[in-house]
C-alpha positions in Angstrom: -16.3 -5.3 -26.2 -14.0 -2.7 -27.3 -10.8 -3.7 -29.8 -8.1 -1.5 -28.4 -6.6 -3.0 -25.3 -5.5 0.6 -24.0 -9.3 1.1 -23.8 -9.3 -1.4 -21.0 -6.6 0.0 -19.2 -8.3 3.4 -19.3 -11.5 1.8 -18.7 -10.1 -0.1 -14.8 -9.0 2.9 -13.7 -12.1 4.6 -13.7 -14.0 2.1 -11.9 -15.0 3.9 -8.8 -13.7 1.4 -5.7 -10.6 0.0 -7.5 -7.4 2.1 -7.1 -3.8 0.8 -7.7 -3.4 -1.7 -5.5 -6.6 -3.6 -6.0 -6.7 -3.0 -9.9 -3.1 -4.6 -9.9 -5.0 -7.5 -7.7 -7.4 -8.1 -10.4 -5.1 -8.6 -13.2 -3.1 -10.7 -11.2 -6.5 -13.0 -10.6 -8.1 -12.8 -14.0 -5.0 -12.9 -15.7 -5.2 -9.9 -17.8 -6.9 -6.4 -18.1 -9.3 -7.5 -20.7 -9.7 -10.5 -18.9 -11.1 -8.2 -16.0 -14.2 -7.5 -17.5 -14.9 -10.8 -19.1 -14.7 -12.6 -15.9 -18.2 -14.2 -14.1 -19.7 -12.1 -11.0 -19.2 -15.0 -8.7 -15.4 -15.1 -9.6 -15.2 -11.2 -9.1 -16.8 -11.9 -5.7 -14.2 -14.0 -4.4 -11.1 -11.8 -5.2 -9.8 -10.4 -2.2 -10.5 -5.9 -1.7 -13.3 -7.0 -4.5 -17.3 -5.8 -3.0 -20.6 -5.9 -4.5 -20.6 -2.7 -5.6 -17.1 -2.6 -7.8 -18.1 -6.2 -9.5 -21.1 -4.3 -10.5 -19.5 -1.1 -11.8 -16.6 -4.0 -13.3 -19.9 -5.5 -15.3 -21.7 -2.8 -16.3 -19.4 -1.6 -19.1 -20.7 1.6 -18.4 -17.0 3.2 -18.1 -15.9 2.0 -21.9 -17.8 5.1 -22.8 -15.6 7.5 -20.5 -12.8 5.6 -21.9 -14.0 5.9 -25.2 -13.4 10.1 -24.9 -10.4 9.7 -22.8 -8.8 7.7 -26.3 -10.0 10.6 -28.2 -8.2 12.9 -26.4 -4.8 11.3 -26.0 -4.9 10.4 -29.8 -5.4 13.7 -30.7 -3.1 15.8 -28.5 -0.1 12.6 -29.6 0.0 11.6 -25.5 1.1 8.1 -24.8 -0.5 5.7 -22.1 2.6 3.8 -19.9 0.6 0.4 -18.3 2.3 -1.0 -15.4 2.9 -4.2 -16.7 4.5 -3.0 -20.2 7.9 -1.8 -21.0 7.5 1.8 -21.6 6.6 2.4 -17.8 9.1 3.8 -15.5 10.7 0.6 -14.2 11.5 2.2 -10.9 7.8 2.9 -9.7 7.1 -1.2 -10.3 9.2 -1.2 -7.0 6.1 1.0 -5.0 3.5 -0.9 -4.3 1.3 2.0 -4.8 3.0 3.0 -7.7 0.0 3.9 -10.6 -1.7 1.3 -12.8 -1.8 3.8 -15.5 -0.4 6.7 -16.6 -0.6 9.3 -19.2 2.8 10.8 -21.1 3.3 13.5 -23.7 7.7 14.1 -24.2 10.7 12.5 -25.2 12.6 12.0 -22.1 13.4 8.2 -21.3 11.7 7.6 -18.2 14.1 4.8 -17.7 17.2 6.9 -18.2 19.8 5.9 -15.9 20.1 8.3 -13.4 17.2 10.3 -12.4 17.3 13.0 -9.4 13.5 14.5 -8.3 14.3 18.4 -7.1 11.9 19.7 -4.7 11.3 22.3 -2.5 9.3 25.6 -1.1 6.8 27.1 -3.8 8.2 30.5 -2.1 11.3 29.7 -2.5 14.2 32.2 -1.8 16.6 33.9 -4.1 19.6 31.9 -2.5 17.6 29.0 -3.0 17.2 29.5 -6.8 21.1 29.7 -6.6 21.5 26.6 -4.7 19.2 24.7 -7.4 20.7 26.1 -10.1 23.9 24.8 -8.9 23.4 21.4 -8.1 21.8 21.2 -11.4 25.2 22.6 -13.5 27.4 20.3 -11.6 25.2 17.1 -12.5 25.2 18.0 -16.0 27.8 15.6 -16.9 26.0 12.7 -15.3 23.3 13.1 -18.1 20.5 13.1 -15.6 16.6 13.5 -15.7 15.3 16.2 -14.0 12.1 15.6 -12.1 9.7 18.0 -10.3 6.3 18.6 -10.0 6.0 22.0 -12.4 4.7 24.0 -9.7 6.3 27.8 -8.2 9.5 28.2 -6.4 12.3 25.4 -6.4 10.2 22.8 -9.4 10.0 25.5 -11.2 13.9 26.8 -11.1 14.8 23.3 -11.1 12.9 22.8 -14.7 14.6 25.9 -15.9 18.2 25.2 -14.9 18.1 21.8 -16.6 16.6 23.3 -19.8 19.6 26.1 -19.1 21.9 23.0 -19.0 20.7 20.6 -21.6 19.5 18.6 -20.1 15.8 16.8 -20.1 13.4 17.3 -17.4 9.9 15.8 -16.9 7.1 17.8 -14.7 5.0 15.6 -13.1 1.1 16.8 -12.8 -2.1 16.7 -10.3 -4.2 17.1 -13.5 -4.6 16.0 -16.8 -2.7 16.8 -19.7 -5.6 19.4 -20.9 -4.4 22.5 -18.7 -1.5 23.3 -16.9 -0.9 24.6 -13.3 -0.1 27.3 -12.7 -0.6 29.2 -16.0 2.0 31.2 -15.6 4.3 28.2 -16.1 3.1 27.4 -19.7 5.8 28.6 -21.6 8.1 26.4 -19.3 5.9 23.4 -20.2 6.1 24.2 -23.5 9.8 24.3 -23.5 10.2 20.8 -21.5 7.9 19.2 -24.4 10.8 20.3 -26.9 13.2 18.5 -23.9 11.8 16.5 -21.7 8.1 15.8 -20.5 4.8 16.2 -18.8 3.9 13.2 -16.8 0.4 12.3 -15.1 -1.8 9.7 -13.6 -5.3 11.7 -14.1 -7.4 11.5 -17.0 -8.3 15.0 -19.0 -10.7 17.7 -17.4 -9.3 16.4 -13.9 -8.9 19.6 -12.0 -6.1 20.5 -9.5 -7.9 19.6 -6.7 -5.5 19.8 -2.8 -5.7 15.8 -2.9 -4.0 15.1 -6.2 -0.9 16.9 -5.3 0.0 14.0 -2.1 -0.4 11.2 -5.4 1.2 13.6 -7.7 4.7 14.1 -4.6 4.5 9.6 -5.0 5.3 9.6 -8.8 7.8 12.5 -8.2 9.3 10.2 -5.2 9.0 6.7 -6.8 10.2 7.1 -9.9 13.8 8.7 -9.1 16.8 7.9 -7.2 17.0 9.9 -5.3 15.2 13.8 -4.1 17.1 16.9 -3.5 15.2 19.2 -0.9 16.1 22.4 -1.5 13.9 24.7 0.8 11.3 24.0 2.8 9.1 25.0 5.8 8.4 22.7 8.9 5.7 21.6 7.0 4.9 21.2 3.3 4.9 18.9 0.1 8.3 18.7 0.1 8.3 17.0 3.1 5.9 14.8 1.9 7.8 13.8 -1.0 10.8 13.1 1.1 8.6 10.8 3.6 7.8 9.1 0.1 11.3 9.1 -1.0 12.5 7.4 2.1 9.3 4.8 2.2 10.3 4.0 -0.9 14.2 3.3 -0.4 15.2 5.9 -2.5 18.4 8.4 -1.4 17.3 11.6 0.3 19.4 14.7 0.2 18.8 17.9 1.8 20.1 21.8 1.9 21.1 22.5 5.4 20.2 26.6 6.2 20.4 28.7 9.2 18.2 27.5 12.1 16.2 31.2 11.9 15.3 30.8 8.4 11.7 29.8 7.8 12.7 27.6 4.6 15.6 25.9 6.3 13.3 24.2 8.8 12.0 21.3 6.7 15.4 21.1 5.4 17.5 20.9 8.9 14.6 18.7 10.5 15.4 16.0 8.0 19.1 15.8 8.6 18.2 15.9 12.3 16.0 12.9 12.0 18.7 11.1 9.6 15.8 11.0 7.0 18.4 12.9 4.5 21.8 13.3 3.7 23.4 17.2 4.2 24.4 18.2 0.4 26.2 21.2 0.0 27.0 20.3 -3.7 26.2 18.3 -6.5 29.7 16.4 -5.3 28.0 15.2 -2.3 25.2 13.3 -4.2 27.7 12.1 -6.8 29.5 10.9 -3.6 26.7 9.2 -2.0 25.0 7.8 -5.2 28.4 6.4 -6.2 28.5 8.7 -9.5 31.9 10.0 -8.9 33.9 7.6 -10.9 36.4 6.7 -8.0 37.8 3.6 -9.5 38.4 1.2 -7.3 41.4 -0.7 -6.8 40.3 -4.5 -7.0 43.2 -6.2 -6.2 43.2 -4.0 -2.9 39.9 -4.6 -2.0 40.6 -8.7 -2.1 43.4 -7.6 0.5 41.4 -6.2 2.8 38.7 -9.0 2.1 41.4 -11.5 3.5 41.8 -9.4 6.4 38.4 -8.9 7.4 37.1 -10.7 10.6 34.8 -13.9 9.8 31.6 -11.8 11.0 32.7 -8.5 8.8 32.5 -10.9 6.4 29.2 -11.9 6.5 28.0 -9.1 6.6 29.7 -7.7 3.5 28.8 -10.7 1.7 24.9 -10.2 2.7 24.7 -6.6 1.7 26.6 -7.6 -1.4 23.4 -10.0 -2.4 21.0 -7.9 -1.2 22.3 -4.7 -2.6 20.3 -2.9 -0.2 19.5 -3.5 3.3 18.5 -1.8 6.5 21.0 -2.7 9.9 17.7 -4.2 11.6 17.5 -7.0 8.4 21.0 -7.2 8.5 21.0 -8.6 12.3 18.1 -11.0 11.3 19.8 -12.5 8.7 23.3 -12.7 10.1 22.0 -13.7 13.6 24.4 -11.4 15.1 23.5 -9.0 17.9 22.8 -5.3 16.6 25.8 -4.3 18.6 28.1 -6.7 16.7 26.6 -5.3 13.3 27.1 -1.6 13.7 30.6 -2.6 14.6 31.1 -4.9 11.7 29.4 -2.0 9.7 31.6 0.7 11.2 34.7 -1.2 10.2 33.4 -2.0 6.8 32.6 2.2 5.9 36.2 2.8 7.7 37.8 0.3 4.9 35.4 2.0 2.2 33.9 -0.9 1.2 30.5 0.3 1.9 28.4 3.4 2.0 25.9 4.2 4.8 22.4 5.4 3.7 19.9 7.6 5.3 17.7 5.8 7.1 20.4 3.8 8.3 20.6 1.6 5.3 23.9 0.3 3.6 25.2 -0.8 0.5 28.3 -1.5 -1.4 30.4 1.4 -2.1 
């Protein structure tokens, strides 16, 4: 049995059968990843999402040697390995129940910083839309964000770029490993967002850009921020994808409304439409909406209005206040008032601004 635990991190997620979900299920069972492959066959067997097949893969040690190389080459090229249960990995993705068992890291961004906005969009993205990006990105520069984007053409690319412009860090999230980059032409960029910032993946070295990497690459992108910008996009696309993540995952959704004949404003206008994003036109809206814009709030005035508030507005500020969160559909569950009664306790509420409505038609305190 090997020494190093990260060995036996690398080592479950190459065992062919067991993906993040299930591999999280077996350390929950055995109690911890080295624990995994020490456990009896019969115990194996009984796990639930656990077959014949991936107890026998589990037992045969055969991956330790894979592993072996994998530890090679992160030690070599100075990468670190964030484990889901340890505290280096970025806290928000614990919250996805998908989110990766393991992933690889080479930067110095914090991948906890406090506010973190993904920027995606259109791989042919416009000239107006390079504008667009560049601005949102120069008026959050004095909320100290993280960029995030997945390094590919068009909008990740620009949005990578502006935040180096701007000083602030920015981490490119892969569908590879940390052995090539893609596209090529976007080396010197990743070069540059080493020196400030990051490259972030889930895939071990030699893993190719294959089409199905880039859906689990969008879910990092998604999961680990606050909240995504869509810049441009088609009727159909990644972005789109990332946004349906985003909003899976309760994160904030923004998007660039454009002119109904424009190819790239279709994605964009769609989402607004459905009430799956938010309509930025600025960097002021998302400051609005993710309560970055410093409006102090007058206490004292908001006990006033507290004391004026009807019995069932109430009860509903009070549950959104412990659950930080929450969806109008939870809200009538737990209040056991009619759906009726709580958009109009809602409505009342967002009139006195005490809270903020979400897309997706979520709500939480302003």
């Amino acid at each position: 049995m090997p020494n190093d635990y990260r060995l036996y991190q690398i080592a479950l997620t190459l065992i062919p059968g067991i993906g993040d979900v299930v591999g999280k299920k077996l350390i929950a069972y055995c109690g911890s990843v080295e624990a995994v492959f020490k456990e009896n066959k019969e115990r194996l067997l009984k796990i639930p999402g656990v077959g014949q097949s991936t107890v026998n893969s589990i037992l045969s040690q055969k991956v330790f040697r894979k592993a072996e190389l994998e530890m090679s080459f992160i030690d070599k090229n100075n990468i670190r390995t964030l484990f889901y249960n340890e505290d280096n990995y970025p806290s928000r993705l614990l919250n996805c129940e998908d989110g990766p068992l393991l992933l690889y890291y080479k930067g110095n961004a914090d991948l906890n910083n406090k506010r973190i906005i993904a920027f995606v969009g259109t791989r042919k993205a416009t000239n107006e839309g390079r504008v667009i990006c560049e601005k949102f990105i120069e008026g959050l520069k004095k909320k100290d964000v993280l960029v995030v984007s997945g390094l590919a053409y068009g909008i990740d690319s620009y949005a990578h770029k502006a935040a180096l412009k701007e000083g602030l860090k920015t981490v490119g999230v892969l569908g590879h490993g940390l052995d090539r980059i893609y596209p090529a032409q976007n080396k010197k960029l990743a070069s540059r967002m080493l020196e400030s910032g990051g490259l972030l993946t889930e895939f071990r070295s030699k893993t190719i850009p294959d089409r199905e990497n880039f859906p689990k690459r969008n879910r990092i992108v998604a999961g680990m921020c606050d909240a995504v910008v869509v810049i441009e996009s088609a009727g159909k696309g990644g972005a789109l994808i990332t946004a349906g993540l985003a909003n899976s995952y309760n994160r904030d959704v923004f998007a660039v409304p454009g002119r109904i004949s424009d190819e790239y404003s279709k994605g964009c206008n769609m989402l607004i439409k459905s009430n799956r994003a938010a309509l930025a036109e600025s960097s002021s809206d998302i400051e609005y909406i993710m309560g970055w814009d410093d409006v102090k709030v007058d206490v004292r005035k908001q006990r006033e209005l507290f004391t004026q508030l009807s019995d069932e507005q109430k009860l509903i500020l009070s549950i959104i206040e412990d659950t930080k969160e929450i969806s109008v559909d939870k809200l009538s569950i737990i209040s056991q008032l009619s759906t009726s009664k709580v958009a109009s306790a809602l409505l009342m509420l967002e009139f006195e601004g005490l809270i903020r409505n979400l897309p997706g038609k979520r709500y939480k305190l302003y």
